[in-house]
DOKOLSE-870952 format. One record per residue (C-alpha): x, y negated, z negated. Coordinates in pm, whole numbers, plus 32768, in hexadecimal, padded with zeros to 4 digits. Example, Ala and Ser with C-alpha at 12.3 -4.5 7.8 and 13.67 -1.06 7.14 Angstrom:
BEGIN
84CE81C27CF4/8557806A7D36/
END
This chain:
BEGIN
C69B248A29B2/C68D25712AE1/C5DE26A22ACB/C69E27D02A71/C5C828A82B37/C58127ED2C92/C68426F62C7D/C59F25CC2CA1/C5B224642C7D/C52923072C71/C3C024112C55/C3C824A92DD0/C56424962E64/C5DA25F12E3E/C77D25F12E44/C81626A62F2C/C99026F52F6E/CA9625F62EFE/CB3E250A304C/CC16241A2F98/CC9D23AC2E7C/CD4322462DFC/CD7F213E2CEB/CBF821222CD2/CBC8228B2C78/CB3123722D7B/CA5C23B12EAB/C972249D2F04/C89125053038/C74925232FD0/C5D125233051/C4A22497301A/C3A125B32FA8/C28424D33037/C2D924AA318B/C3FA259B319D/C4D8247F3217/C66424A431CE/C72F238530EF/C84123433051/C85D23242ECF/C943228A2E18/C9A122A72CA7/CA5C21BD2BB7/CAC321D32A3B/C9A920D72975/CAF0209828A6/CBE0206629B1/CCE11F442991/CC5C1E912ACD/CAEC1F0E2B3C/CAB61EC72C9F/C9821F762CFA/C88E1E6A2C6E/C9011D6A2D37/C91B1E322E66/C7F81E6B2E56/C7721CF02E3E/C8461CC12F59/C7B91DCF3028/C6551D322FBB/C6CD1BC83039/C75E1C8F3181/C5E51D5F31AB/C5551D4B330F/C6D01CF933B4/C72F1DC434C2/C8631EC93470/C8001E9F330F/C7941FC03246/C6531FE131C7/C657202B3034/C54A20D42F47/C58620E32E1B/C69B205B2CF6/C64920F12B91/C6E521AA2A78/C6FC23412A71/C7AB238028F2/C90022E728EC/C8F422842A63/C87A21602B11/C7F121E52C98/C7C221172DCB/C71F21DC2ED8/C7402170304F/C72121D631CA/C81822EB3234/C8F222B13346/C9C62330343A/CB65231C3447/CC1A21E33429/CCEA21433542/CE2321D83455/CDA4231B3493/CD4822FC35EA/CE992241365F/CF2E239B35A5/CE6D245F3691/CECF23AA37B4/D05C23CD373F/D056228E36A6/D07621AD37E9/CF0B2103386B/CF24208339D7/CED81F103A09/CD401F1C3A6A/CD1720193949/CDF61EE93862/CD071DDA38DE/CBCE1E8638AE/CC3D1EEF3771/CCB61D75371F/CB771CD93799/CA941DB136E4/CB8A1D7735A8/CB9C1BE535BD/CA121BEA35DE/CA041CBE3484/CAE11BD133E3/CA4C1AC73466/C9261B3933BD/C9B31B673294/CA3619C53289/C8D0194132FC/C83519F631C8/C964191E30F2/CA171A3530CD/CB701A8A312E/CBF31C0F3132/CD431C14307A/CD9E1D5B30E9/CDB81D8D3264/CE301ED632E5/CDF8200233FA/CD5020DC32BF/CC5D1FF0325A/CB941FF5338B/CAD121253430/CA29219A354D/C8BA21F23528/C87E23743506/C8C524483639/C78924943714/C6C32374367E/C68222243724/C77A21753653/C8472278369A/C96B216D373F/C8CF2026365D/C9E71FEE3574/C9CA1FBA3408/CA431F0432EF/CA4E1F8D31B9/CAE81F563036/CAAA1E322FE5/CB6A1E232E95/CC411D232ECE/CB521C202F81/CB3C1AD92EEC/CA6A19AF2F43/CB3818832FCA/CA3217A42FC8/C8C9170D2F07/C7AF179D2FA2/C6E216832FA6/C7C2155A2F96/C8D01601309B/C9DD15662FA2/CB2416472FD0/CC1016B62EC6/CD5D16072E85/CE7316522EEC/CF7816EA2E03/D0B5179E2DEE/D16D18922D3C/D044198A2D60/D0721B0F2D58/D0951BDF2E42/CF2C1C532EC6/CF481D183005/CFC91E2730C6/D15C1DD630D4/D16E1E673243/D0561D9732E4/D0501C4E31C2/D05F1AF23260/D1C51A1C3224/D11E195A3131/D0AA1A6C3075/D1EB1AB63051/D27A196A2FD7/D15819952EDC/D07218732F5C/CEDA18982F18/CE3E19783053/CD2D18BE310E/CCB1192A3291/CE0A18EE3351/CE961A063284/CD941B2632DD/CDE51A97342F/CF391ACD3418/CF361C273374/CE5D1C8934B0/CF311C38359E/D06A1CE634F1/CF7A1E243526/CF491DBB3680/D0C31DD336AF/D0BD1F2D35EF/CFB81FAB36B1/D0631F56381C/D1F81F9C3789/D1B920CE369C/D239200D3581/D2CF1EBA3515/D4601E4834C3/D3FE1E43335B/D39E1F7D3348/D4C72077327A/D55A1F9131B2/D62E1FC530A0/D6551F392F47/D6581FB92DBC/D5301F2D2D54/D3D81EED2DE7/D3FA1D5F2DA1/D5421D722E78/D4921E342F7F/D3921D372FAD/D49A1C322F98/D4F51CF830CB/D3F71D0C3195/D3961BB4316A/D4F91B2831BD/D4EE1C1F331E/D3871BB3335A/D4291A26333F/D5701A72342C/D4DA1B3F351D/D4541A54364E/D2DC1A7A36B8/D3871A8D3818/D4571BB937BF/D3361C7236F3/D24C1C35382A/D35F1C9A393E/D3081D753A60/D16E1D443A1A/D0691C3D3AAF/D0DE1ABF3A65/CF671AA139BC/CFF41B75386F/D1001A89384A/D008193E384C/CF3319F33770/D0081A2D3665/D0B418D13693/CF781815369E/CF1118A9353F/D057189634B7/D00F171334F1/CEE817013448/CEC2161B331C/CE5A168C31CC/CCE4160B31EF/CCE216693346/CBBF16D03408/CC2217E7352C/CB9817A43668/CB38192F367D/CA9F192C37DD/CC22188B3876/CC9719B437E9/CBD11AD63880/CBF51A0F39B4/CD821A5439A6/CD5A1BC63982/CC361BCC3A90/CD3F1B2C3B6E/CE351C0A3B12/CD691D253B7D/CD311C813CC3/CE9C1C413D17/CEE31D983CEB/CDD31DF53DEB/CD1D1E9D3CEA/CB911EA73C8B/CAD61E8D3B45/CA091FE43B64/CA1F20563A28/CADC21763A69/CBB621933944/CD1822593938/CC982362382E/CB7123AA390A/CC67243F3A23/CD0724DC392E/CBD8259038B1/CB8026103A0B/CCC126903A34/CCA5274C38FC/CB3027AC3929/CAF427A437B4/CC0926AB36FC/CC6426E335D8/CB72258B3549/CA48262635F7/CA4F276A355B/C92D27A93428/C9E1272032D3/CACF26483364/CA5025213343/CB3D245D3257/CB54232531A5/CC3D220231F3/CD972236315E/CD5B23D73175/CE0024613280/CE5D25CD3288/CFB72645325C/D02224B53251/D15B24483168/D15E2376307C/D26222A530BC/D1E1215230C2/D1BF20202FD5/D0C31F5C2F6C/D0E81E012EA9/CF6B1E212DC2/CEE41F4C2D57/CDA81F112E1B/CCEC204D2E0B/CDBC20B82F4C/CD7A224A2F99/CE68232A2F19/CEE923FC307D/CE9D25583054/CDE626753116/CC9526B5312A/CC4B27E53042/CBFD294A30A0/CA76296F30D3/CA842A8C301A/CAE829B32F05/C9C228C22F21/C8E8294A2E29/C9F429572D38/CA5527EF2D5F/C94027712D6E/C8BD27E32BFA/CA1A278A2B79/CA1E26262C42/CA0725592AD7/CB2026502A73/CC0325ED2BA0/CBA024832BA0/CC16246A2A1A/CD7125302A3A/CDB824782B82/CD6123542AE1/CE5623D5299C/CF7C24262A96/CF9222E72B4E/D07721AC2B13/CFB420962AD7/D07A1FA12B66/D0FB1F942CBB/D04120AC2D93/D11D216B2E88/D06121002FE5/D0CB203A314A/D2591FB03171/
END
């Protein structure tokens, strides 16, 4: 168990102030008191319904050495909890595409995308596939270091290998699957309940394309009087609205994107390189340049010290200050609960009561479907 005293963990991570919160448990900053480097901490029930933090961990271990993944040091048990201890990171592109009032101009979209398909991408050649696309998920490095504009992906919780490791073979196909996704950004076939393989992360990316360059999707506000109906939904406005109307009024190459994956077969391979060609074309035709100048970097110089950059605000996906929650999400996937980032003045405090707030959390939330991304 942590020390009372010094807060410390896993023999030399000393917890610092709480960032985040979710199905998993909680998540801490923290920092290594042998190099004095920051992380991130994160803490799970031992005797929670659906432990996730074990096999995140083996994933992250089967991801080590990839670039945009997160380096992780340590999974072990502290009392009740289990702890997985990784890098700490900077914002993620939900965040960010907050701060730039949630519209991204097309370079900063195809930057973004490129760097995104080439994580993912990742992901599928390790026989993986992600399950759980979406803007929180992935992060910028930490301001002022040189990863600072590398993006991330993190939570791995619902990644699942599609495929033998050493014989290739792929899983079957089935149907009548759960749910297992974000509802907002889930491919079709998700929907219809069909087993996920690589076409679906595909597809989930480019509906965050579309968010990204629209400020939202059609599917987003819908109605219903039950969570089952609203995916029902989303799924049948996801089927009846037209790639061509979702993509119209931005570069021809988002609407072959998403039409090319939506074509893929089930055992599929993606041809990964045709597709960052389409959005390095679609940067062209718009007479723009790849120089990794990012929207949220203007923004920052216009604001001398934004609001990401300052000391202590560097949150975890699925955290973003002052955010609602008024989303929906189909698994309870160890998703962040949204809240602010607490008082400083409060750190000390939290931090010697963090197995306190990670067990009445824990006590106070519905354990089936979580309240996250319509």
């Amino acid at each position: 168990m942590a020390s009372s005293s010094s807060n410390v963990v896993g023999v030399h991570y000393r917890v610092g102030k709480k960032i985040g919160e979710g199905s998993f448990g909680v998540i801490f900053e923290g920092t290594n008191l042998l190099n004095n480097q920051q992380v991130a901490i994160k803490f799970e029930p031992r005797k929670s319904d659906a432990p996730q933090l074990r096999d995140e961990y083996r994933t992250y271990k089967i991801l080590v050495g990839c670039p945009g993944i997160p380096n992780v040091y340590y999974f072990g048990q502290e009392g009740l909890h289990n702890i997985l201890v990784i890098d700490l990171l900077g914002p993620s592109l939900e965040d960010l595409f907050d701060h730039c009032s949630r519209r991204f101009t097309i370079k900063t979209v195809v930057m973004v995308a490129k760097q995104m398909l080439s994580r993912v991408q990742t992901i599928h050649e390790k026989n993986l596939i992600y399950r759980d696309i979406k803007p929180d998920n992935f992060l910028i490095g930490r301001p002022g270091t040189k990863t600072a504009n590398v993006i991330h992906v993190v939570d791995f919780g619902m990644a699942k290998q599609y495929r033998d490791p050493k014989t290739k073979q792929h899983i079957p196909y089935r149907e009548r699957k759960s749910l297992s996704g974000t509802a907002r950004y889930m491919s079709i076939n998700t929907h219809l309940g069909r087993e996920q393989s690589r076409r679906d992360d595909l597809e989930a990316l480019g509906h965050v394309f579309m968010y990204f360059l629209r400020g939202g999707l059609p599917w987003q506000g819908l109605k219903a009087a039950t969570n089952k109906q609203k995916y029902e939904k989303i799924g049948e406005k996801k089927q009846t609205t037209l790639i061509k109307e979702l993509c119209d009024g931005f570069p021809e190459q988002f609407n072959q994107y998403l039409t090319y994956v939506r074509n893929l077969g089930f055992e599929d391979t993606p041809d990964y390189d045709y597709l960052r060609e389409l959005f390095t074309q679609a940067l062209k035709d718009a007479g723009g340049v790849e120089d990794g100048e990012y929207d949220w970097m203007k923004v920052a110089k216009q604001d001398k010290k934004s609001d990401w950059e300052r000391p202590g605000a560097l949150h975890n996906p699925n955290v973003r200050p002052g955010a609602s929650n008024l989303e929906l999400h189909a698994v309870d996937d160890g998703a962040f609960k949204r809240g602010t980032t607490p008082d400083p003045t409060d750190q000390a405090a939290q931090a010697s009561n963090f197995m306190r707030s990670a067990s009445s959390w824990l006590a106070s939330r519905p354990r089936s479907v979580s309240s996250s991304l319509i």
